[in-house]
Steps between C-alpha positions, in 0.01 A plus 500: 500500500512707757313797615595794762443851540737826387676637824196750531249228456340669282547269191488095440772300316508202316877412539692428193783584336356768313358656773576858546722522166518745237466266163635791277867498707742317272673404841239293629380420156845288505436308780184369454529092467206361255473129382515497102223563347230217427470397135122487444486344167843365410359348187306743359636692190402908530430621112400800372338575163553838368224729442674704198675228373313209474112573619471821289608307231170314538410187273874482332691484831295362807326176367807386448612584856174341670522181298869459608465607885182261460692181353802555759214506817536100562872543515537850663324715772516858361299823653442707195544903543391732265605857427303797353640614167418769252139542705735568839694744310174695328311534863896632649498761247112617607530511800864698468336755333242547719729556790427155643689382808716187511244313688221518271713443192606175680125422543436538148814286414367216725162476308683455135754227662125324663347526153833282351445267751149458408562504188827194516256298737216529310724308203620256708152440657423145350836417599526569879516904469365668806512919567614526847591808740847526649328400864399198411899406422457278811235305341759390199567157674110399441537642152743289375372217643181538285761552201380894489722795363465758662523836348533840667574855407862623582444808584551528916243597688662792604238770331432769681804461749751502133806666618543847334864474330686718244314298209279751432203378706505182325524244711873297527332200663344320249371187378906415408536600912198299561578148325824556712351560827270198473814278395700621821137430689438168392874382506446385164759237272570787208307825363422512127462851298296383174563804268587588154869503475740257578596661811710823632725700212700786567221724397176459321561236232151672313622796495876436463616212292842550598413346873689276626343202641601412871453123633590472847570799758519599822242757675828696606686461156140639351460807791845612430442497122195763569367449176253688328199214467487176665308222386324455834426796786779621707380457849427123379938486540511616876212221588725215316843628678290498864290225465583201720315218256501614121876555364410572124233523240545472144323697218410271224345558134198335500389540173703265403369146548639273709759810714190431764553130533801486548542761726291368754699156453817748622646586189728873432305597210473871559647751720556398881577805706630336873579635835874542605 
């Protein structure tokens, strides 16, 4: 490239074709030519295991998990996620009453979601389990070639920088956002939501029985229904509908035996929400 001096000569260039352009004008935005975006790890299955679901549940729920995610290891390349649960939602309600910002509420969200993943890796430990950061997501390809899961909290590293919303200071990027992100990053073959239900209903099947259970949907058909809970978190839609690698994910009971198998062989046997 290139470099030459502004018409004062005051200031050097390195000439490209960003040079000198605003990156927040839609115009230009519009013009910009990029290659499509590199697929990291095209084989690698992105699952998360739900903190309230299935790793509060403790010794009835996540065995079960561990021994599964374990026996389907020689067969599949999986990067577990966890979430934070109940212990997420105790530490959100502190700190709200304390008059807390968004930031450190995220901070103490991160530490519950790190705990999980201690917590999965340490049962999967004589089987390959390892406790990793989200940094060391470029070391994956030496993991799996030592047949090692690795295991890392969901929740993205966004702490102290959380974006204040209308949520109520609690933080709308979280570890559903962050098993997303790290999907999209990776360019990874499907993402996996490991929770308690067998997928997305039409409201909160706990709560209301009459739910109706919903298989397959669009992230537009599911925006424009606005409804009132969603099985995963909103923003989590707006990263599948402008993400360039990762076209679905699919929300999957996995305390039922077996759902995890299979979906990691490819089978619909939850609730796929896809891009348009």
């Amino acid at each position: 490239m290139a470099l030459f001096r502004d018409r004062d000569g005051k200031r050097l260039h390195i000439e490209s074709n960003l040079m000198g352009e605003s990156l927040v004008s839609k115009k230009f935005r519009d013009t910009i030519q990029v290659a499509p975006q590199k697929r990291l790890y095209p084989d690698v299955t992105v699952m998360k295991i739900g903190g309230q679901s299935i790793c509060d549940r403790g010794a009835s729920a996540l065995p079960a998990i561990t021994d599964e995610i374990a026996e389907e290891s020689s067969r599949h390349k999986m990067l577990v996620t966890t979430g934070g649960g109940t212990r997420s939602r105790h530490i959100y309600n502190i700190g709200l009453e304390l008059g807390m910002p968004t930031g450190i509420i995220a901070k103490f969200a991160s530490s519950i979601s790190e705990q999980n993943a201690l917590l999965v890796a340490t049962l999967l430990a004589d089987r390959g389990g390892i406790c990793i950061d989200q940094d060391q997501v470029v070391e994956l390809s030496l993991y799996y070639a030592q047949n090692i899961i690795p295991v890392m909290a969901a929740m993205p590293p966004y702490d102290f920088f959380a974006i204040p919303s209308d949520n109520k200071r609690i933080p709308v990027h979280r570890t559903d956002v962050g098993t997303v992100i790290m999907a999209d990053l990776i360019g990874a073959k499907q993402c996996l939501f490991v929770k308690d239900e067998k997928g997305l209903y039409t409201d909160d099947p706990k709560k209301n029985p009459d739910a109706e259970f919903i298989d397959k949907i669009s992230v537009q058909e599911l925006q424009t229904m606005d409804l009132d809970d969603l099985v995963v978190e909103r923003p989590c839609l707006d990263i599948i509908r402008n993400s360039e690698v990762i076209d679905s994910i699919q929300i999957i009971n996995g305390l039922e035996k077996g759902n995890l198998s299979r979906a990691l062989a490819g089978e619909h046997v939850g609730t796929i929400i896809y891009s348009d």
